[in-house]
N, C-alpha and C positions, 0 to 999 in steps of 0.2 A: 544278773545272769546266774542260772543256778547252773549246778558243777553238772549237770549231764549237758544243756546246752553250753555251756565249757569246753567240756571235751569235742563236742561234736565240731567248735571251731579250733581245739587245737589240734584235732585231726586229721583239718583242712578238707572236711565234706564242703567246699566253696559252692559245688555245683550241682543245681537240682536232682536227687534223684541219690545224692550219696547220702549212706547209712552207715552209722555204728552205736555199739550195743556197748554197754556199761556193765561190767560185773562188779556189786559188792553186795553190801547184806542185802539190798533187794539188784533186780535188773531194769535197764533202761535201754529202750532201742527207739534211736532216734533216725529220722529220715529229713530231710532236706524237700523240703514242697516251694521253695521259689521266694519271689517275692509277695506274696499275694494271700493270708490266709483263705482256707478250706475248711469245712467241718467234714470230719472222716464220717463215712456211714457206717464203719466198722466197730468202733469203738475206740479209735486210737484220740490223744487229748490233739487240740492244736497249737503249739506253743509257740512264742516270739523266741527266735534261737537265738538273734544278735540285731543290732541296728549298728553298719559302718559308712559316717559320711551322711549320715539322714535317711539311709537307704535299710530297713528292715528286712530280714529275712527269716522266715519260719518254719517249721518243723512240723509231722506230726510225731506223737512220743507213745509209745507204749511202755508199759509200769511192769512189774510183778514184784509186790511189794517183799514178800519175804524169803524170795527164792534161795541165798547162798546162807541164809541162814538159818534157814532146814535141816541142811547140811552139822551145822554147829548142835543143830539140837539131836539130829540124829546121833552125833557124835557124844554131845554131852549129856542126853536124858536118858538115851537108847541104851548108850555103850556098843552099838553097833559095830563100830570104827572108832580107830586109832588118830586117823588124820584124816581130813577134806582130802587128801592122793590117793585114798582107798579107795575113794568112790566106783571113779570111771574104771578099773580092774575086775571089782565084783559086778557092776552092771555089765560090764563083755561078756562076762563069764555065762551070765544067765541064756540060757537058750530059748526060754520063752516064761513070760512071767505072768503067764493064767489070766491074765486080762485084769491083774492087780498095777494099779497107779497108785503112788502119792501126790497129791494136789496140794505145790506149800501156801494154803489160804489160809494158814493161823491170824493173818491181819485180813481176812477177807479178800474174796476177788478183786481183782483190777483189771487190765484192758483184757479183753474187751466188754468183760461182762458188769463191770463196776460193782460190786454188790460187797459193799460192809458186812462187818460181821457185825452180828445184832446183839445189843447184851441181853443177858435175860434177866428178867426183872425179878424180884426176892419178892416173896409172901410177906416177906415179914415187915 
């Protein structure tokens, strides 16, 4: 059992339909789909959550591989911020933010769109 289908049973999502989300260096938000795997037409993964008693039950999971540690790098490459508790302060603050995003895909996209980041290859 990996530590996101972990928590989703220490959570006690017992029953179809209950979700919870993981925050650390990346995020994980899992949902409870039954006894029965599904393949998502969305993107999300479909994973075995738990097996109790002979009886499986599964999940789909969606990823964001580098989301809180973004945050770390904004803090430690940027010098932006002081702490990860500056964050949500200066984002209230902002009134409109010109249709500028940051996308944390330093390890490439994940659900829904899967997409690795590609190395680029040397001349040399």
């Amino acid at each position: 059992m990996g530590d996101s289908q972990a928590s989703l049973f220490a959570q006690r999502c017992y029953r179809t339909g209950a979700a919870k989300a993981t925050f650390g260096t990346g995020t994980s938000v899992l949902l409870n789909i039954g006894g029965t795997p599904r393949i998502s037409k969305r993107g999300a993964v479909t994973a075995l959550a738990w097996v109790v008693n002979g009886r499986p039950t599964y999940a789909f999971e969606g990823i964001i591989n580098f989301s809180a540690a973004t945050i770390e790098w904004v803090k430690n490459q940027l010098g932006l911020i002081q702490s990860a508790g500056e964050v949500e302060k200066i984002a209230s603050r902002i009134a409109d933010n010109g249709g500028v995003y940051l996308v944390p895909a330093f390890a490439g996209l994940s659900a829904p769109w899967w997409r690795r980041k590609r190395a680029r290859r040397s001349s040399v």
